[in-house]
C-alpha positions as protocol buffer text, in pm:
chain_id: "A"
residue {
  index: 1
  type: UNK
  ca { x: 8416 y: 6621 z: 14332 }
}
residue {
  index: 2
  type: UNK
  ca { x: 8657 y: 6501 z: 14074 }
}
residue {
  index: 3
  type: UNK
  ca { x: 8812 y: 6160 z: 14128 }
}
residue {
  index: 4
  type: UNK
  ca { x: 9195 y: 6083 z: 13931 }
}
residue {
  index: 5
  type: UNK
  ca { x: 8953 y: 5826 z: 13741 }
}
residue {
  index: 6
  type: UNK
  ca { x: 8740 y: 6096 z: 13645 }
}
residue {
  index: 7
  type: UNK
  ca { x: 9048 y: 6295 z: 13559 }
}
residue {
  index: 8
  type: UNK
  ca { x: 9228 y: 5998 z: 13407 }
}
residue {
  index: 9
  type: UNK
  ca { x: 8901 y: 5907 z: 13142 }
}
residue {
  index: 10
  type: UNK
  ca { x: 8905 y: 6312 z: 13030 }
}
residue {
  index: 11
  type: UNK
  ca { x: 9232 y: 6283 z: 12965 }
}
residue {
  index: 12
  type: UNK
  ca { x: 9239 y: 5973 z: 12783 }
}
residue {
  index: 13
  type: UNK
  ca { x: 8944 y: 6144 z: 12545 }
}
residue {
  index: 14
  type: UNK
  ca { x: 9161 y: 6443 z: 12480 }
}
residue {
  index: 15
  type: UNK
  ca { x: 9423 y: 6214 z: 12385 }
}
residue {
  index: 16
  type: UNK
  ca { x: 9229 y: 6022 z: 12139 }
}
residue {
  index: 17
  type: UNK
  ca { x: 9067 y: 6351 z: 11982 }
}
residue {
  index: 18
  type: UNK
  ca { x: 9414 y: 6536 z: 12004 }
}
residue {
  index: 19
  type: UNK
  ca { x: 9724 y: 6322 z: 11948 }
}
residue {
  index: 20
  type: UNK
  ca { x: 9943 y: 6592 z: 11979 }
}
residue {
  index: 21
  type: UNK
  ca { x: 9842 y: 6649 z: 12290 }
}
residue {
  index: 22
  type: UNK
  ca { x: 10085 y: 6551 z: 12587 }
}
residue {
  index: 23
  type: UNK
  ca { x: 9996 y: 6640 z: 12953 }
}
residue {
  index: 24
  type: UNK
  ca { x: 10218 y: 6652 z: 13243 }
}
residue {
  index: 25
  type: UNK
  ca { x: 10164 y: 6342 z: 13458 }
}
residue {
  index: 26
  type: UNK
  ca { x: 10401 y: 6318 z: 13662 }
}
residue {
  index: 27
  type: UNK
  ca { x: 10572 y: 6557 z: 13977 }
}
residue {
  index: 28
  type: UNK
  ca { x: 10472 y: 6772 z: 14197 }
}
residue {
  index: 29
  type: UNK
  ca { x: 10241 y: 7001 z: 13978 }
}
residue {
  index: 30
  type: UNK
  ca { x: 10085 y: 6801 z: 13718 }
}
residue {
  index: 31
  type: UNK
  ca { x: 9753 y: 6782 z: 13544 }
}
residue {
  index: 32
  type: UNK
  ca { x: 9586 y: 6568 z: 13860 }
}
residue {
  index: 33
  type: UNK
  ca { x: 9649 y: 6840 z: 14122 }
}
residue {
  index: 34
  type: UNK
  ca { x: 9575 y: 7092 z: 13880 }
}
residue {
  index: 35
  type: UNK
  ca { x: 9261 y: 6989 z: 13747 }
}
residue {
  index: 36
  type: UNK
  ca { x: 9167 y: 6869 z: 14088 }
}
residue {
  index: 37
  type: UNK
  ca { x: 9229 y: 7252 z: 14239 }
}
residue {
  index: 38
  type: UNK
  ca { x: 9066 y: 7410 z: 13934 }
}
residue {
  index: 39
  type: UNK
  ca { x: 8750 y: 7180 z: 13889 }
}
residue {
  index: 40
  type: UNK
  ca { x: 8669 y: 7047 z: 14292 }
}
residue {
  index: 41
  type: UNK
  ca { x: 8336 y: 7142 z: 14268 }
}
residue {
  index: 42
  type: UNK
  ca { x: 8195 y: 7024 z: 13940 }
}
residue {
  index: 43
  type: UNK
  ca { x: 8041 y: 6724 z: 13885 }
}
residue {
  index: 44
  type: UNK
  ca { x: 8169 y: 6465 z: 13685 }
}
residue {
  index: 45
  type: UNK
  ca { x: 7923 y: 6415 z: 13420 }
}
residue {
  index: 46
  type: UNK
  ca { x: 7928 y: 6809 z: 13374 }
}
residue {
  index: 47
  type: UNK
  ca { x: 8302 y: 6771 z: 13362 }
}
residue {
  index: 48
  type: UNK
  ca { x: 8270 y: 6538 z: 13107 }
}
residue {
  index: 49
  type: UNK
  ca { x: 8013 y: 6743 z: 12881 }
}
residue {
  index: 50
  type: UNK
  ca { x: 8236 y: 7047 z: 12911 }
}
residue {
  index: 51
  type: UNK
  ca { x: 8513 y: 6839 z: 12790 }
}
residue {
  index: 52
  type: UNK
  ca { x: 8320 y: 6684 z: 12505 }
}
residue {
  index: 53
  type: UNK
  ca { x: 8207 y: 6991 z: 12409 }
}
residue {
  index: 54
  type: UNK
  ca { x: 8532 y: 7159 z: 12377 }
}
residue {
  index: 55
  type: UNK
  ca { x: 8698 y: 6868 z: 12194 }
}
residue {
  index: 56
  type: UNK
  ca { x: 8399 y: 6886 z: 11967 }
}
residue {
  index: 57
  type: UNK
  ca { x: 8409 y: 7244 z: 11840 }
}
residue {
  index: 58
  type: UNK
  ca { x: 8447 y: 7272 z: 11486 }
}
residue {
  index: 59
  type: UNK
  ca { x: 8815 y: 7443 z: 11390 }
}
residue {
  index: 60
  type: UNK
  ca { x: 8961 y: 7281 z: 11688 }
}
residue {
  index: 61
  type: UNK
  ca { x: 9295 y: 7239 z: 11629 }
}
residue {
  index: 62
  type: UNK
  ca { x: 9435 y: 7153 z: 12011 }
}
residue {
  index: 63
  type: UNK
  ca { x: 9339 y: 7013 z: 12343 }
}
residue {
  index: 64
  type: UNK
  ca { x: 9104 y: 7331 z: 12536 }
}
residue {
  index: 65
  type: UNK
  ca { x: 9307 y: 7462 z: 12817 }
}
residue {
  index: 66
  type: UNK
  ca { x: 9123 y: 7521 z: 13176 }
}
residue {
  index: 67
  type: UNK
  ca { x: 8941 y: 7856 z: 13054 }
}
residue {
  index: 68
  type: UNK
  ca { x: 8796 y: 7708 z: 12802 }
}
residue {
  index: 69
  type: UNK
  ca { x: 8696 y: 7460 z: 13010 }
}
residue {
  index: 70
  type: UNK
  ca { x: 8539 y: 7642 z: 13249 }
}
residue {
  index: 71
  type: UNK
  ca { x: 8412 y: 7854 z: 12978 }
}
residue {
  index: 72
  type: UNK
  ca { x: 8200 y: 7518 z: 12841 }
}
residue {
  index: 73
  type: UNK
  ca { x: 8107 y: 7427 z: 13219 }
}
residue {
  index: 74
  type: UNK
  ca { x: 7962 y: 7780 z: 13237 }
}
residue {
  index: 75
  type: UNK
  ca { x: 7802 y: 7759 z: 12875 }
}
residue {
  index: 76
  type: UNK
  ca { x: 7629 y: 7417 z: 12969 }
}
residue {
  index: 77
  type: UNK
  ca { x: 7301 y: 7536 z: 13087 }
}
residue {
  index: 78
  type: UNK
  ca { x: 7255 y: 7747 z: 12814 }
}
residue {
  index: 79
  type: UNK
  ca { x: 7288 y: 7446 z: 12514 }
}
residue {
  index: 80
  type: UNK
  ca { x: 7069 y: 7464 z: 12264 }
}
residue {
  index: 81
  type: UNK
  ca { x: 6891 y: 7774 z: 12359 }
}
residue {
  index: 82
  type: UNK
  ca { x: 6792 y: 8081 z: 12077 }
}
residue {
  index: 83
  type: UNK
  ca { x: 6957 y: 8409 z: 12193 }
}
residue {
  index: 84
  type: UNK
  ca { x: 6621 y: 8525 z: 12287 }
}
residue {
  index: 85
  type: UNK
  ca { x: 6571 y: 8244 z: 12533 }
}
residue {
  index: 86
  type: UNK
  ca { x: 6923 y: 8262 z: 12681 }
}
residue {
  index: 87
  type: UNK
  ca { x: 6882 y: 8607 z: 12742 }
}
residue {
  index: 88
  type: UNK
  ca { x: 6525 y: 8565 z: 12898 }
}
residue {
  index: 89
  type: UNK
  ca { x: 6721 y: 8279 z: 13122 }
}
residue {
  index: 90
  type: UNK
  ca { x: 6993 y: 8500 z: 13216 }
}
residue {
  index: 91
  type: UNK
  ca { x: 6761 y: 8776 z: 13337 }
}
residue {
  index: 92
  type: UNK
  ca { x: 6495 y: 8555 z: 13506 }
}
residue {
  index: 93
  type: UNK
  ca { x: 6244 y: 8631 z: 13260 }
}
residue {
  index: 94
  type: UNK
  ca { x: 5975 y: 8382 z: 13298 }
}
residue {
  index: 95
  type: UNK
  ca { x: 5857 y: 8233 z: 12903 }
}
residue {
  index: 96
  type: UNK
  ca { x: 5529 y: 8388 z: 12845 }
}
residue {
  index: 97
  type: UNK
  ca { x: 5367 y: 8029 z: 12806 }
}
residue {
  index: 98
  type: UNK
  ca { x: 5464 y: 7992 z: 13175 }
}
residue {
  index: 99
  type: UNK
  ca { x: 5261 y: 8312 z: 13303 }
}
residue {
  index: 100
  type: UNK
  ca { x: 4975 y: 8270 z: 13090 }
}
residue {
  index: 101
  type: UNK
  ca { x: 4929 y: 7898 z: 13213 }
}
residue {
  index: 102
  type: UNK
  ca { x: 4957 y: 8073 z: 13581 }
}
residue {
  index: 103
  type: UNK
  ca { x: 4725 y: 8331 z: 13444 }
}
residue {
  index: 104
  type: UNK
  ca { x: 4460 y: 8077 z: 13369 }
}
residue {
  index: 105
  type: UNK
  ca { x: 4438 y: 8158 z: 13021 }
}
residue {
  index: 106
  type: UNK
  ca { x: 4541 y: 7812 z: 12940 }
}
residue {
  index: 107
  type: UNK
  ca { x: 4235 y: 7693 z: 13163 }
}
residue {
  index: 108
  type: UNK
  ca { x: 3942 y: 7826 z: 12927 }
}
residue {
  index: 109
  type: UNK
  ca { x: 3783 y: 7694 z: 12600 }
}
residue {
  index: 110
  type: UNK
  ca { x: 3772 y: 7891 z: 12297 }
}
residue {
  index: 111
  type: UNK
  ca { x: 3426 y: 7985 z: 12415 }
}
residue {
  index: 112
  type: UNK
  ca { x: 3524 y: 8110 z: 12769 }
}
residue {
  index: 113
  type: UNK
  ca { x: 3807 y: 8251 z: 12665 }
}
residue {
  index: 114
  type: UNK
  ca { x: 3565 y: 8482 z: 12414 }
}
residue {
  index: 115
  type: UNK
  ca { x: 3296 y: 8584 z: 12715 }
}
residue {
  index: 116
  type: UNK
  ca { x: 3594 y: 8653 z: 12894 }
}
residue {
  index: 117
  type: UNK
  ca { x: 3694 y: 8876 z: 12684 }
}
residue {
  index: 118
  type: UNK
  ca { x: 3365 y: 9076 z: 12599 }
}
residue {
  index: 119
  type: UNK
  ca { x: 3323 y: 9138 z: 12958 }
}
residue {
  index: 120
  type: UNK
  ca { x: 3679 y: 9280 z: 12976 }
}
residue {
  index: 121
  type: UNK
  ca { x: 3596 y: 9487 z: 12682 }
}
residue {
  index: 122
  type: UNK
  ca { x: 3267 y: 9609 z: 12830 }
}
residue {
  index: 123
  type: UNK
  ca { x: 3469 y: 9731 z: 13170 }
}
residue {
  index: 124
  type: UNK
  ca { x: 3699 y: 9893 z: 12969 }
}
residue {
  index: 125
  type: UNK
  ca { x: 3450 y: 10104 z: 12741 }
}
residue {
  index: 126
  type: UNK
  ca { x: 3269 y: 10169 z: 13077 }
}
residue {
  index: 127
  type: UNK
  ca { x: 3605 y: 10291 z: 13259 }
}
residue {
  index: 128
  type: UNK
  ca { x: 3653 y: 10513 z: 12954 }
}
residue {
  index: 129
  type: UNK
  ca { x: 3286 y: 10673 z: 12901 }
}
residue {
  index: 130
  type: UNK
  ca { x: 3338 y: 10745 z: 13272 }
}
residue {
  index: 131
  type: UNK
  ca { x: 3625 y: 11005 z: 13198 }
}
């Protein structure tokens, strides 16, 4: 959960990347209490890379407001990822490297790999002679 510290250090970077920005510290709805209902179960450090990441993003011309925040927080797990991967990632496709390790494929020499092979190939002219 998000401590005012943790609150208080974002805010301090947005202030230093956007001087124009001004938050509302003080009463009874203020950034704190805000942030604090919006962001209770996220983790500081991801917090803290959502926030950098906003305040990074080229074109920005003000502080991100709490979709886009949420938007980055969502976004994290995805950094760095080709649009292939992200959508393998978002389906729960398993990388192909993963299931031919599991396969055993991975396992064999060059050599067992290729008898492997020839005996598949045999089968397979045998299933089809059969028909």
């Amino acid at each position: 959960m998000l401590t005012k510290e943790d609150i208080k250090r974002e805010i301090a970077h947005l202030v230093v990347c956007f001087p124009n920005y001004d938050p509302v510290m003080e009463g009874d709805i203020n950034i704190f209490t805000v942030w604090q209902e919006c962001f209770a179960g996220v983790p500081a450090e991801t917090f803290h890379q959502a926030v950098v990441d906003c305040a990074n993003e080229p074109g920005r011309k003000f502080a991100p407001s709490i979709g886009e925040i949420i938007h980055a927080i969502k976004e994290i797990p995805f950094k760095g990822m080709t649009p292939t991967e992200r959508f393998e990632k978002e389906q729960g496709i398993r990388p192909a490297y993963e299931v031919l390790r599991e396969m055993g494929i991975y396992d064999l020499d060059d050599a067992a790999q290729r008898i492997k092979n020839q005996e598949m190939m045999k089968r397979k002219e045998q299933n089809e002679q059969t028909f």
